[in-house]
N, C-alpha and C positions, 0 to 999 in steps of 0.2 A: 839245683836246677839251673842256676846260670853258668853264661858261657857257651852250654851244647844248644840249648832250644832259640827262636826267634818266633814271637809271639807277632811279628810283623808281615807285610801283604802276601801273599800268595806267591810260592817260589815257582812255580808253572815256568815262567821263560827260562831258558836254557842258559841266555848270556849269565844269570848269576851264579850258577853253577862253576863249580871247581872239579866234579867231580865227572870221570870219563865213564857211561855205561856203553857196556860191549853185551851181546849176544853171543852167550857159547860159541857158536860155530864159527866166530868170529875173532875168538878170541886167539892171541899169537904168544907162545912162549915166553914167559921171562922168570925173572929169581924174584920169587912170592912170597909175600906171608899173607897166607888165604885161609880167612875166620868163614863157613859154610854155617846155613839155615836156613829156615824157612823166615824167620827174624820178623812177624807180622806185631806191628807194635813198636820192637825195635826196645824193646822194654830193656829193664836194668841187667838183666842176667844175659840180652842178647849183646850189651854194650860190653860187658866182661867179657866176652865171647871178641868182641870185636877191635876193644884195646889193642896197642900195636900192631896190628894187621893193615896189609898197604889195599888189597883187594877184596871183597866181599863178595862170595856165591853162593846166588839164593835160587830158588826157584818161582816161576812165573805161569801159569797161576798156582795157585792154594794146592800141594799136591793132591788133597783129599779130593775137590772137585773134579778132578777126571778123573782118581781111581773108587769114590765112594761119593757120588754128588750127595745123594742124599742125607750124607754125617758130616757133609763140609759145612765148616762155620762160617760165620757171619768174620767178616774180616774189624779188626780194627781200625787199619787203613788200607786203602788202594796203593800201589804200587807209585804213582806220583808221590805222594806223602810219604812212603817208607824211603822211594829215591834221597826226596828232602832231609830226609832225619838222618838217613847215612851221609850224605854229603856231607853234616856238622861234625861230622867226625874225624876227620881227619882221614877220612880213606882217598885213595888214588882212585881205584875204579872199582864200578861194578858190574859185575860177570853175571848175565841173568840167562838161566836154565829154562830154556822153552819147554816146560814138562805136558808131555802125551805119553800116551800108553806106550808107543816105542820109549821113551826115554824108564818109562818106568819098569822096562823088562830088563835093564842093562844090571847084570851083576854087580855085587858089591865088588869082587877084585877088581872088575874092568873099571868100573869107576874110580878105584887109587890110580890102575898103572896108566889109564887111558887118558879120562880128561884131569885129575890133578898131577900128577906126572907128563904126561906127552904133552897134554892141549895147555897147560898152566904156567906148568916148570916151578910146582911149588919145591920151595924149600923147607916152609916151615907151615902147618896147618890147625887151624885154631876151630874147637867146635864145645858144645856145653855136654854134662857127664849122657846126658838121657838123650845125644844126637842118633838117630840112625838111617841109615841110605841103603838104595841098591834097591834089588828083587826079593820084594818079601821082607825088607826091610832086614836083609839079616845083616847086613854091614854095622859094627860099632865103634866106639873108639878104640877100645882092644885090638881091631884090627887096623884101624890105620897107625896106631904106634908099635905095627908086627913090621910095619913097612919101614928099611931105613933111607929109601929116598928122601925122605923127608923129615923133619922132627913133628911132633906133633904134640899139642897144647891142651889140654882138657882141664874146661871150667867148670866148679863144682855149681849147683842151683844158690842161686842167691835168694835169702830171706829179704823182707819187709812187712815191718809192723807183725814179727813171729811169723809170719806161713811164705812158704816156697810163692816164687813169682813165676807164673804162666802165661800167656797169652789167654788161655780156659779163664784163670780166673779176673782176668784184666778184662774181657767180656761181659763179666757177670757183674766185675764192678759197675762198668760203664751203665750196664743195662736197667742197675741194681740206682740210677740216679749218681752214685759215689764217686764223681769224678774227682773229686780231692785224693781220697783215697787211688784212685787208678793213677793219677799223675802221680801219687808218688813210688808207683809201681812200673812208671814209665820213665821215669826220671827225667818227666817233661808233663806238662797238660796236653789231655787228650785234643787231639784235633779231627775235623770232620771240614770237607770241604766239596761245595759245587757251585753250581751256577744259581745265580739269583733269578728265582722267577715273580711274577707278576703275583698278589695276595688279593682280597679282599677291598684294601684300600683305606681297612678300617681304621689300621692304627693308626695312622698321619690324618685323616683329616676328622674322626669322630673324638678318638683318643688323646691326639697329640702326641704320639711317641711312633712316628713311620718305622717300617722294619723293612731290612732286609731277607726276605724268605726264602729257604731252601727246602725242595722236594726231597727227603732221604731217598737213600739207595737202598731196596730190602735185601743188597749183597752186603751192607754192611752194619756195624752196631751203630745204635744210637742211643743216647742219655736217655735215661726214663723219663715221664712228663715231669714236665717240672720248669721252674726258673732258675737260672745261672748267672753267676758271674764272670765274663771271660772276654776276650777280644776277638773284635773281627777287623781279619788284617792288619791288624796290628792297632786297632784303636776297641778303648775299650767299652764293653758292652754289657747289658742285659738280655739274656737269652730264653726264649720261653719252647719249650718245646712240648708241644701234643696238640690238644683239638679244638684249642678255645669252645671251656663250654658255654659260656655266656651268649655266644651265639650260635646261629644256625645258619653257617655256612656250605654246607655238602661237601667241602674238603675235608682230606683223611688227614694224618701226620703232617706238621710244618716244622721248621726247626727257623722262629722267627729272631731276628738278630737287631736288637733296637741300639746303634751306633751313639754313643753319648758323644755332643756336642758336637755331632757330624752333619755335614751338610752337603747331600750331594746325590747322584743318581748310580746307582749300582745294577740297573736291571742287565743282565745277561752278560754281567762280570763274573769271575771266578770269586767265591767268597771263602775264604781259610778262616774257621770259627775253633779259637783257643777256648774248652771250658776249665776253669781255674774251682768253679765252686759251688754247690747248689745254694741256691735264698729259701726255696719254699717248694711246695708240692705244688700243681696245679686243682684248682679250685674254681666253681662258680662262686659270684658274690651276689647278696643281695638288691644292687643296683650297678649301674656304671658308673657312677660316681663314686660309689666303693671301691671298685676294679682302677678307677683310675686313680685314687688318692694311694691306692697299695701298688701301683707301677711308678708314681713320682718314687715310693721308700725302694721300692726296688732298684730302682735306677740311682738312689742316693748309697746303696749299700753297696750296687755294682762296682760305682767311682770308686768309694771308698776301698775295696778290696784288691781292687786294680792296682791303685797308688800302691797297695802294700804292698801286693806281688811285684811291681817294677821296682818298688825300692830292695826287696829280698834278692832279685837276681841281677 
């Protein structure tokens, strides 16, 4: 895992970026080595996909959402985050495909000879064995290595821990609590990122452990209830995410982010929340002072797992 990911602040400003994103229509000819997906995750088999490649062409949004809303999935990340995780790569730019229903009528051949030929000037085009484009999705790799404008590079499915890696099943990890497991399907810890809103109040001044809260987005997955170990913006944390039963708040889902050894006001910052690993299910306890004697050990196993994850990467 180290090397490609930064488990540090929120990459949202643009000055830290290296990386130039174009909009198709936008985009001007040159000599390409262009890796195409939908890449949501950005997972290990899309990174094989993306090795040597100077340009990346994805699509913007989830192609499912305009042509089948109702089978579109829950995303892994937003488009800022997958921007992020492609920048670490070492690509030059990236070329995002405004997909509507016009984009989605556009033939598989027109798609080679038009925008990777005319609009790209690829030279060499990189995609994974199960990629397919065009109308009706008949376009494959078979056909763009029919094309000799260009060479063209097909990556087989990459395993981990035995079963094929998908965004389908990087989902269910996530969903499934297993974020250990998804980060190493991701070849990074999963991230989840928004704005900190205002909570209850409770954990800082009844509990002793203030948190940072975020409202999820029901466009994308999120950890099952539970408590984690992980970083927020780059410092590291204990992460409780669901409905605190202990109390009766009338909030739904929180995704609360308790910053060890942080001191400071985050309301209506951007918050990037690294999960590295779950501690426990969520749970009523007997008293509050159970609840809080099992958030000091949480918060002492968080540190603990932190330290090891920054010394492994």
């Amino acid at each position: 895992m180290g090397g490609e990911f930064d488990v540090g602040p929120s990459a949202n400003s643009g000055d830290r970026m290296s990386i130039r994103v174009t909009s198709l229509p936008d985009a001007e000819p040159a000599q390409r080595h262009v890796a195409i997906g939908t890449f949501d995750g950005v997972h290990v088999g899309h990174r094989a996909v993306i090795e040597g490649a100077d340009t990346v062409l994805t699509f913007e949004p989830h192609p499912l959402r305009i042509l089948h809303p109702e089978a579109a999935p829950k995303l892994i990340m937003p488009f800022e985050i997958k921007r992020d995780v492609i920048d670490g790569l070492d690509v030059r730019e990236l070329v995002v495909i405004p997909f509507d229903r016009d984009f989605s009528e556009i033939e598989a051949e027109e798609f080679c000879s038009r925008i990777l030929v005319e609009t790209l000037g690829a030279e060499r085009v990189s995609v994974g064995e199960n990629f397919r484009f065009g109308k009706r999705a008949k376009g494959d790799p078979a056909m763009l290595a029919a094309h000799d404008e260009f060479d063209t590079r097909v990556v087989p499915l990459v395993e981990v821990d035995g079963e094929t890696v998908s965004s389908s099943r990087i989902r269910a990890l996530v969903a499934a609590g297993e974020v250990a497991a998804a980060g190493r399907c991701l070849g990074a810890p999963f991230l989840y990122e928004g704005e900190v809103v205002e909570g209850d109040r409770r954990g800082g001044s009844a509990l002793g452990f203030p948190t940072a809260n975020l409202v999820p987005d029901d466009s994308l997955v999120v950890p099952g209830h539970g408590v984690y170990a992980g970083f927020a913006n780059g410092t590291p944390a204990a992460i409780n995410v669901g409905v605190r039963p202990m109390f009766e708040s009338g909030r739904g889902l929180l995704i609360e982010s308790h910053l060890i050894d942080f001191d400071g006001d985050l309301y209506g910052r951007q918050l990037r929340v690294a999960f590295i690993e779950r501690l426990r299910g969520e749970r009523r306890f007997p008293t509050v002072e159970d609840l809080i004697s099992q958030m000091h050990r949480d918060v002492e196993e968080a540190r603990e797992l932190c330290a090891s994850f920054t010394a492994r990467t």
